[in-house]
N, C-alpha and C positions, 0 to 999 in steps of 0.2 A: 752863325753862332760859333763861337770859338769856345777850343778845350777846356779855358776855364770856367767860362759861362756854363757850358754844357753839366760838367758837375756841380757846382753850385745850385744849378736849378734841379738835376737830381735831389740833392739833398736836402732841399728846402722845399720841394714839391710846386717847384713853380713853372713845370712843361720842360723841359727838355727840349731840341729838335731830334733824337734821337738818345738813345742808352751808353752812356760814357764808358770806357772798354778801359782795361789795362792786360793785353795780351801780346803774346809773342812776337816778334818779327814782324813780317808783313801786315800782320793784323793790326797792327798800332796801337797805341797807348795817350789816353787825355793828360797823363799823369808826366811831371818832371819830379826827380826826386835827389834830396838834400837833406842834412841833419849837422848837427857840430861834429868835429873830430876829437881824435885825442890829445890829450895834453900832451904837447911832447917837453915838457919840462918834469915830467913825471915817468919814474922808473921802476919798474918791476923788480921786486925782491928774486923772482925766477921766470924765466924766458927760455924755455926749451923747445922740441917737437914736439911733448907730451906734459910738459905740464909747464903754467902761466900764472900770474897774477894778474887782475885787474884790477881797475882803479879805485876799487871800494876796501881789496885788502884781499878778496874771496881768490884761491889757487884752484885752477881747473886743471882736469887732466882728461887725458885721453889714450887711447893705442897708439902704439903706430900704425902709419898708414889710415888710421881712422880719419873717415871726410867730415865727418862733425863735429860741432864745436866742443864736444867732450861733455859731463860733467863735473862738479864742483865737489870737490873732494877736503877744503880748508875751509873754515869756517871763523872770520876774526871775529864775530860777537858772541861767542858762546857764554858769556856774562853782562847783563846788561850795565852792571857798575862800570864797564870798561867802555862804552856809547860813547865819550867822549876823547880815548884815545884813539878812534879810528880814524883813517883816509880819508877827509870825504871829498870828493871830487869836486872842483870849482867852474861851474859853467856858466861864470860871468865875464871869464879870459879871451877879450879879444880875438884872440889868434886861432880860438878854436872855428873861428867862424868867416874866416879868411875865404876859404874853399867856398863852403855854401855862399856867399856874397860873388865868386867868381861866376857858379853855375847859373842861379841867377841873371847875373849881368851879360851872362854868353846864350841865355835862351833868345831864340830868334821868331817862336811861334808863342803865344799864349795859351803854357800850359797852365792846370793847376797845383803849383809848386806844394808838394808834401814834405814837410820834415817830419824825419824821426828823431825821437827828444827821449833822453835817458828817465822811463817813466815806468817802473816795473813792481808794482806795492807787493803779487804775492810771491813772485817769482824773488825779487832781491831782497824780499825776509828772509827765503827761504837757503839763498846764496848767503847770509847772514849769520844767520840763525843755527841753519839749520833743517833737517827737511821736518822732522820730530817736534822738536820745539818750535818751529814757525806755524804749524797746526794747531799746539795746545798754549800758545801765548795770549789766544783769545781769553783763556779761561783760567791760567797761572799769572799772567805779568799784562793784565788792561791796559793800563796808564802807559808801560815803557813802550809798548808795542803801538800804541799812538801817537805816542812823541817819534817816534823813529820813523810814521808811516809820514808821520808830517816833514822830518825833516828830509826823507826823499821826495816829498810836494814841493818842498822850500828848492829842493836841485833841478827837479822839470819847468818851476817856474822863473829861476834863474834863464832858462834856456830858453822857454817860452819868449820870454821878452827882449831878448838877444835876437833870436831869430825872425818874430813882428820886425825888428829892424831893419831884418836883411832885405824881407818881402816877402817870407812864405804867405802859405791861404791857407794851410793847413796841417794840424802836426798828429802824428801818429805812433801809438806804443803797444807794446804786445802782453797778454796777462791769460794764459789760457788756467779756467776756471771750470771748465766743464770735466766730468768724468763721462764714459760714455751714454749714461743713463739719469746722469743727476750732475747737480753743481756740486763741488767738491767741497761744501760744506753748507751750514743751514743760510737759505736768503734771509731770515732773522738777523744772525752775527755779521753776516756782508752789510747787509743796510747798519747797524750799527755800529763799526769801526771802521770798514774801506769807501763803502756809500759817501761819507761824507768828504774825504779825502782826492777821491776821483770828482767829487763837485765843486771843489777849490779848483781844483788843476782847471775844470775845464770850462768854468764859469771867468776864471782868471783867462783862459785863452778868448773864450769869448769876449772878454771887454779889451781885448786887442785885436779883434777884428779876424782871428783865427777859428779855423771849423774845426770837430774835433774828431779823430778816428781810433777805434780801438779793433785789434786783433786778437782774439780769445777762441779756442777751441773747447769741440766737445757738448755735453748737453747746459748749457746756459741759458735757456727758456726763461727759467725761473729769475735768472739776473738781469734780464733786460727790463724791466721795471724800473728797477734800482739805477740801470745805467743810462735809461732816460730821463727819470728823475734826475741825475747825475750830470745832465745836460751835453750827455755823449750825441753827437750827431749821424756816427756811420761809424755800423758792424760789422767788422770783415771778419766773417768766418766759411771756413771750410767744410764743415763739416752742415750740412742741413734735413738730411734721411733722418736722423736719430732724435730730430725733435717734430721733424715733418711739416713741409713744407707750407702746406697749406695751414696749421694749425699757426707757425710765424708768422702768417702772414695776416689771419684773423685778428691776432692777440697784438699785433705790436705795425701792421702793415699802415703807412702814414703816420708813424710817430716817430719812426728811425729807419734810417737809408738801410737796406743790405746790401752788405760788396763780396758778390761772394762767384765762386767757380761752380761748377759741378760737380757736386757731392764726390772728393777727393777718395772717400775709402769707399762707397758703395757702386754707384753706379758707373763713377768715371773708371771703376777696375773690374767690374764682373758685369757692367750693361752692354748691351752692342752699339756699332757709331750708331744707328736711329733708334736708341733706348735716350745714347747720351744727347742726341741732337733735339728728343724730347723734350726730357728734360733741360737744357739750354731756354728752350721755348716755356716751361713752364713757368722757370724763377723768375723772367721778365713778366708774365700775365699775375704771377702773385704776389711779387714785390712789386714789382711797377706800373702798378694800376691806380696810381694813388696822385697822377700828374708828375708821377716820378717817385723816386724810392727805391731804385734798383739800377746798382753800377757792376758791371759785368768784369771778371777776373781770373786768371789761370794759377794754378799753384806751377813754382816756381821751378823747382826741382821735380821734374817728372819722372826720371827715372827712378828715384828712390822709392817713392808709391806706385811704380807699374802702370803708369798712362802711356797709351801707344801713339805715336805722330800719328794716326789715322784717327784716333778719340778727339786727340786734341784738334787737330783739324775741323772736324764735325762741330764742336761745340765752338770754337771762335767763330767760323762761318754763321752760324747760328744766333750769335750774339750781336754779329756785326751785322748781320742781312735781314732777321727777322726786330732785331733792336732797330734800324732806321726805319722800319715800316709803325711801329704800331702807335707814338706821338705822332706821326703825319695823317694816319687814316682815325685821330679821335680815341684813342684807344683809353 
């Protein structure tokens, strides 16, 4: 079975020969990965150490020396009368997709190719907006706040079908919506203004032959309804103590894949290796008992969360050695 097969039958629950990995070095990865570039015919009003423009108009800034990508400090929509004098990025230009057509055409194994597509509803309201006003536009500005969520669907789908071109399997975008305890706003107002929006994008990707992944942090229980409904196929989250494992796994296990690591803030920083190597073993008996439903993953930046090479060891080992046993022995 080859790398693509392998997640594909993850995710559609149709046997696996084993649990498809995206981890470190030695341990290997099912995954290639690709998305568009930047326009380079497009210029930034500022370009410094610490502070930038991007291609929506939004000015980010940062420390010095700071390793992250900063926050958003400019804000070009602070009136929606003004919606149509903004930037909006064109991700139907050829040339963005030069690169991804290269990686592609230079893969020598069959992996399954993942793009990332400029697809970001609360986050690039809020790089918009604003963080204030992106919160209460449910409730002041309906209409404008729908029109704007549609016309960043109308930019992921530009890209979406660019990329079908190229040959992706799969495209993937990030929207973390959870607080530690709760989603960050009512699954009521979600199902009725972004619900619908995420099921354009991703019912549009499905009728191109594309799988659909989202990355969301935090407690988002309550959103994976909506995001199945939504026709989301695989949830890569981090985070899974704070809604608990087992309860995910009841509530949503064979309805949508989990792609997820060992619990980043709990176990993978205050468990022992055989707490973590436990749990490694658990996520696969709770998500992947479904004929599949469960693709195994490392957070990327260890050091900045306090994972030690001996944790992380433990838990790939565990993914990779206890993952090829339990589709071959019926599991």
């Amino acid at each position: 079975m080859t790398s693509r097969e392998r997640v594909v039958r993850a995710i559609k629950f149709q046997g696996p020969d084993r649990v498809p990995v995206n981890l470190p070095g030695e341990w290997g990865t099912d995954f290639a990965w690709t998305g568009p570039a930047a326009d380079p015919d497009w210029t930034p009003c500022v370009q410094t150490e610490t502070q930038w423009e991007d291609e929506f108009g939004s000015i980010w800034t940062k420390l010095h020396g700071d390793k992250t990508m900063g926050q958003v400090t400019g804000y070009p929509l602070r009136d929606y009368a003004e919606v149509d004098q903004l930037h909006w990025p064109d991700y139907t230009k050829d040339v963005r997709y030069e690169a991804a057509r290269k990686t592609v055409a230079a893969l020598t194994e069959d992996k399954f190719i993942l793009a990332g597509i400029p697809f970001s509803l609360i986050h690039r309201l809020e790089y918009l907006r604003g963080h204030e006003a992106a919160w209460t536009d449910p409730y002041e500005h309906p209409q404008e706040m729908t029109a704007l969520l549609n016309r960043l669907a109308d930019i992921a789908i530009d890209a979406i079908d660019r990329l079908a071109e190229v040959g992706v399997h799969g495209i993937m975008s990030c929207d973390d919506w959870g607080l530690q305890d709760r989603p960050m706003l009512s699954p009521a107002i979600f199902a009725q203004y972004w619900k619908p929006v995420y099921h354009r994008v991703y019912h549009h990707a499905h009728e191109r032959g594309l799988l659909t992944f989202l990355h969301s942090c935090g407690h988002i229980a309550d959103l994976l309804p909506h995001f199945i409904e939504a026709e989301l196929d695989v949830i890569q989250m981090d985070q899974q103590e704070n809604m608990g494992v087992d309860n995910l796994a009841e509530r949503f296990g064979g309805k949508i894949c989990f792609w997820c690591p060992v619990d980043i803030q709990n176990t993978m920083v205050k468990g022992t290796v055989d707490e973590v190597r436990a749990y490694a073993r658990h996520l696969i008996d709770a998500f992947g008992k479904y004929n599949g439903g469960f693709i195994a993953q490392w957070y990327a930046s260890p050091q900045a969360v306090n994972h030690s090479p001996e944790k992380i060891e433990a838990m790939a080992r565990e993914f990779v050695e206890y993952g090829a046993q339990v589709y071959s022995a019926g599991h």
